[in-house]
C-alpha positions in Angstrom: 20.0 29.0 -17.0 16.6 29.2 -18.7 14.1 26.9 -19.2 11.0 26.6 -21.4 8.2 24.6 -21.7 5.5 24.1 -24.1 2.5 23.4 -23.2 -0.6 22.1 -25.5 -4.1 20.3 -25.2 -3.7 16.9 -25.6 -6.3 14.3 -27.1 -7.9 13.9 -23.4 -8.1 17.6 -22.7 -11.7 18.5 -21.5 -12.6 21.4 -19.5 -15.8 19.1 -17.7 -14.7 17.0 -15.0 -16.8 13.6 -15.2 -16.9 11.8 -12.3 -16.4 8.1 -12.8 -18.2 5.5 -11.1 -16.7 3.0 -8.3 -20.1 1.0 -7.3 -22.7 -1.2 -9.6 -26.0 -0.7 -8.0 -29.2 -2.8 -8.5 -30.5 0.1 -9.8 -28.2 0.7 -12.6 -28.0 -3.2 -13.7 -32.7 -2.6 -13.5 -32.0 0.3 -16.0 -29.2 -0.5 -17.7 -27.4 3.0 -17.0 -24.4 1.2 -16.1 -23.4 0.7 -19.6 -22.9 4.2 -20.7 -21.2 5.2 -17.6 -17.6 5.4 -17.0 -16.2 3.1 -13.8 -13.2 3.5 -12.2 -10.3 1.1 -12.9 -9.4 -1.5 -9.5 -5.8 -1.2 -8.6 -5.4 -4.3 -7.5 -2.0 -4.1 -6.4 -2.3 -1.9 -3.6 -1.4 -2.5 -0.8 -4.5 -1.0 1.3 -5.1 -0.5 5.3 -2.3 -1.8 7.7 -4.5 -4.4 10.0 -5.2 -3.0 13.5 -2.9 -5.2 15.6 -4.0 -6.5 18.8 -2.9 -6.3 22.5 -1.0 -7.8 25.4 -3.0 -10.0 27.2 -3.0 -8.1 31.0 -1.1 -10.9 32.4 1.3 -10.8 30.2 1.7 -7.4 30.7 1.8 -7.1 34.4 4.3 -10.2 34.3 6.8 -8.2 32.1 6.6 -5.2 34.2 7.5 -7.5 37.5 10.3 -8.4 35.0 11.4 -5.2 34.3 10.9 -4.0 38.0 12.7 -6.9 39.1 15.5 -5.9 36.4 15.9 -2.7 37.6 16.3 -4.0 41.4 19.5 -6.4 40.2 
């Protein structure tokens, strides 16, 4: 089996890497820079951090292990 590709520029090919933008600072909205300069799109469907969960209280956590102790002791 043999494969080929082609491979050509396409109409957003540029060899300088611009960096785009994520924050609006009071300094660009003073001068007015913010308007030539590219942002970066919100993705507002993703789904982002897992919250940190939380804990056991310690009673309830030295009550199930007198459970499980107990358990284990029939």
């Amino acid at each position: 089996t043999l494969k080929s590709y082609w491979i050509r520029k396409g109409r957003a090919f540029s060899t300088a890497v611009v960096r785009q933008e994520t924050e609006l600072t009071p300094e660009m909205i003073a001068t007015g820079s913010w308007r030539q300069l590219p942002f970066k799109p919100y993705n507002f469907s993703a789904l982002g951090l897992p919250p940190a969960c939380g804990h056991l209280h310690p009673l309830l956590k030295v009550r199930s292990q007198l459970r499980q102790i107990f358990l284990e002791m029939g």
